[in-house]
N, C-alpha and C positions, 0 to 999 in steps of 0.2 A: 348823632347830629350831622355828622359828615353824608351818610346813607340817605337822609333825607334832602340835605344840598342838593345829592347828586340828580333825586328825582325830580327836585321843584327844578331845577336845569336844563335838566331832559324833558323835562314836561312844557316849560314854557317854550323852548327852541320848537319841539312839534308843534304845538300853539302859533306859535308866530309864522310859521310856514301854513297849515291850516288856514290861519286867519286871511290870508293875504287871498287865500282859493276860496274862502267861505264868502270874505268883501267883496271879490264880482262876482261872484254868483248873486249875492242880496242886492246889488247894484244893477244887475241886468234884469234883476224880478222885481227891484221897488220900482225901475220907468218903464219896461217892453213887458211885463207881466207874461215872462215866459222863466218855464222852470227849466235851466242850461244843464243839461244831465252830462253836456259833452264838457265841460268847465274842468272833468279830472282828467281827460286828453289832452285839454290845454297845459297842464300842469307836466303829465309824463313829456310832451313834445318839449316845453319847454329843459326837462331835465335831459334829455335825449340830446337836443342842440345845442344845450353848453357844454356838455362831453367833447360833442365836435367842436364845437366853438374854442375850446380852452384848448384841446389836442393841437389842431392848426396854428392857433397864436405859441403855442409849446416852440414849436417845431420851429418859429420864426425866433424863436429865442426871447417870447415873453418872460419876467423873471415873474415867480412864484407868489411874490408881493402883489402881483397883479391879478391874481386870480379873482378876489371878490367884482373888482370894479367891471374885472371881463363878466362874469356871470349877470353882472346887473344890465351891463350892455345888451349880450345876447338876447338874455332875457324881455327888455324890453320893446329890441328892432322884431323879434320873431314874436312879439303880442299883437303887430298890426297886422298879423294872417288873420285877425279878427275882422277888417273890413268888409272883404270879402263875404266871409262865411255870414256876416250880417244879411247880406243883400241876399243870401241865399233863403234865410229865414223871413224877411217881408212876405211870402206867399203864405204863411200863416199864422199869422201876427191877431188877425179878425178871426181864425179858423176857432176850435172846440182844444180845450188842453189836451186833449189825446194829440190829438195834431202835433204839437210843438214838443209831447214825447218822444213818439215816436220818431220824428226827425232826427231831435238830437241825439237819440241814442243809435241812429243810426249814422251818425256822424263819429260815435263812438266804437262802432266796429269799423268802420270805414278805417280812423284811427291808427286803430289797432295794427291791421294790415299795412297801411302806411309803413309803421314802424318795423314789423316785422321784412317789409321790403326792403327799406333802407338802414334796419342796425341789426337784421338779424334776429334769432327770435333768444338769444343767450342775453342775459342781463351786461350790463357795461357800469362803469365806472371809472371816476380818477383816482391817478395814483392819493398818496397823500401829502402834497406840497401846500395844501392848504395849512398844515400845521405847520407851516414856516409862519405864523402869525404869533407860534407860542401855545402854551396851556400856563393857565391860573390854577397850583397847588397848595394847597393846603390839610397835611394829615391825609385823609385817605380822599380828600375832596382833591376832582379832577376834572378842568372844563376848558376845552379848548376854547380860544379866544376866537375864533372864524364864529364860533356857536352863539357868543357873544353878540359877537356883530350884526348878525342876522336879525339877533332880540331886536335888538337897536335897530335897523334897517326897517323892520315891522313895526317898531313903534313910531319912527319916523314917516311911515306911507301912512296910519291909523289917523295919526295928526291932523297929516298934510291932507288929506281925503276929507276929513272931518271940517277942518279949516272952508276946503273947496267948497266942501255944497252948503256949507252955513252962512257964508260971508263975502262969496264972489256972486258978480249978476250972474254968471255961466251956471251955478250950482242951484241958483233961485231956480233960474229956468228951469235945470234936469227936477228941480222938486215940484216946481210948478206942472209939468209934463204929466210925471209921474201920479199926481193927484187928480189930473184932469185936462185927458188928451186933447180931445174937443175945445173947451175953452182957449188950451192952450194956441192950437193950430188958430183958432177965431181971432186970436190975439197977434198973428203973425209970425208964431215959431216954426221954424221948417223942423215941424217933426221927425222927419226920415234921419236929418243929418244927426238929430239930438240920437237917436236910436243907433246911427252909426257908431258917433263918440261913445257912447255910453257902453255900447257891444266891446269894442276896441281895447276903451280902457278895462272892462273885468277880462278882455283878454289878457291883456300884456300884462294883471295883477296875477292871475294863475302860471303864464308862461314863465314870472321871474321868480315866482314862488318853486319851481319845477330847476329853474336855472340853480337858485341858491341851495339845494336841498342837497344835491348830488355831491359834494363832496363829503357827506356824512353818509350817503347810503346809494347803493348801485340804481341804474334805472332799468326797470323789467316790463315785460307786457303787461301785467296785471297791478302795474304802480298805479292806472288809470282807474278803474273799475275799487280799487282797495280806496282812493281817494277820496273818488265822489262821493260815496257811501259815507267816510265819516265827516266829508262837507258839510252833508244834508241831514248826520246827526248834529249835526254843528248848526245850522239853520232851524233845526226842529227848538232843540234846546233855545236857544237866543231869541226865535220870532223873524220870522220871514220877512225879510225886507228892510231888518232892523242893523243899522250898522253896529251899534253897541252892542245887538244883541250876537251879533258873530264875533265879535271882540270876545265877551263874556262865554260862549257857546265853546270858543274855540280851546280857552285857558281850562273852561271844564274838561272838554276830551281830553284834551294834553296829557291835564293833571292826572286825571283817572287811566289814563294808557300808559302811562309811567307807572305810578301805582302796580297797577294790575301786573305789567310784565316784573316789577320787583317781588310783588309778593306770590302771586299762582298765575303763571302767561297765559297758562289756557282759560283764564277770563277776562283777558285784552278787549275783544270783543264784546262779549254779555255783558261786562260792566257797564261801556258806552251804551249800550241799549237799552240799560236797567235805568239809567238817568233820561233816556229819551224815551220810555214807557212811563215812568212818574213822573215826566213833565207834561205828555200827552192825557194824562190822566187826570193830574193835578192844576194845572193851567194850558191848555188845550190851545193857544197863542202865542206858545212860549216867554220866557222872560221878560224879555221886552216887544214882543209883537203885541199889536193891536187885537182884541175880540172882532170875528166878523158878525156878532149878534148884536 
């Protein structure tokens, strides 16, 4: 019983970090209909600059009690590098999706290099002062409380995101956008700036997702490229565009990526894809997405 605890634990804390990179990604493709291949660079950047970020507050004599609320800071002043990179993509917003491929993936080794300029190409991490928060034991069941919190912080953005666009005028708008650019613009919305905000925020949701991760796991080159991939299983699964269905999309990887490494790790991988080939096969919309026929 214990053994299994430990995996639905480990399974939903990846889930909730997942989730957070999976929701602007489905956020940036339900209103700008661009698929953000670069959305797992935002994720490593973000883990990268809370390293730094926690390191420098260290050194100023932050206490160790402060670590999450620093990671969430970080995390969400370095999400508005999204403004920018927005106005970079307007020039092909109208273009063919190859276009807005090919960009962001070139935004993705751009990235890369970044990182390897400024941390080096050796993976980084924090010590672990994060476990000054405690562990919850029980028998052979063991869960740090930071891992906790996390859950909780993801179910909190899921909420509050969910709240946003069902119940505020701002959220009508980004849905009303998102259904129908043209009417919208007819109507008097400054599209662009809706495009901005909307870029912005699936930023600063992958960069905190990247912030909060790191003290469970180092940040390396290839944390970006490992990420996207199971984002976009995570989007296949759930339905493109669909926030429940990246909620749902994400706790299946989780769960099966926990699985798989307790029981045979070299099908970490295959597993997730054996799920995202029988949904492509089986409902071809994913869970909750919509049919395009």
């Amino acid at each position: 019983m214990s053994a299994f605890a430990n995996i639905l634990i480990g399974g939903v804390f990846h889930a909730a970090v997942l989730f957070l990179v999976a929701a602007g990604l489905q956020l940036v493709f339900g209103v700008q209909k661009i698929v953000n291949l670069a959305c797992g660079s935002f994720y490593a950047l973000g883990a990268y600059f809370g390293i730094t970020f926690i390191g420098y507050a260290q050194e100023f004599g932050i206490s160790d009690w402060l670590i999450l609320p620093g990671l969430l800071v970080s995390g969400v002043l370095l999400g508005f590098i999204g403004s920018p990179i927005e106005r970079l993509l307007r020039a092909i917003y109208d273009r063919d999706e190859s276009f807005q491929l090919l960009l962001t993936f070139a935004l993705v080794l751009m990235f890369q290099d970044v990182f390897k300029f400024i941390w080096g190409a050796n993976p980084r991490s924090l010590n672990s002062g994060y476990l000054i928060y405690g562990t919850i034991n029980s028998g052979d069941f063991s869960v740090p409380v930071y891992n906790l919190l996390v859950v909780v912080a993801a179910i909190a953005v899921a909420a509050g995101l969910g709240s946003f666009l069902q119940r505020t005028n701002y959220g009508r708008v980004l849905r009303a956008t998102a259904e129908n650019r043209a009417m919208a613009e007819a109507l008097g919305v400054d599209v662009r700036r809706i495009y901005s905000v909307v870029f912005t925020l699936g930023t600063v949701l992958g960069t905190t997702a990247g912030a909060l991760v790191v003290p469970t796991a180092a940040a390396s080159l290839d944390m970006a490229i490992e990420f996207v991939i199971e984002a976009f299983a995570v989007v296949v699964i759930g339905g493109l565009g669909s926030m429940r269905g990246a909620l749902a999309g994400a706790l299946i990887v989780g769960l099966m990526r926990a699985l798989a490494i307790l029981l045979y790790p070299e099908l970490e991988v295959l597993a997730i894809y054996l799920i995202v080939v029988a949904v492509l096969i089986f409902r071809p919309a994913g869970l909750f997405g919509r049919s395009m026929v």
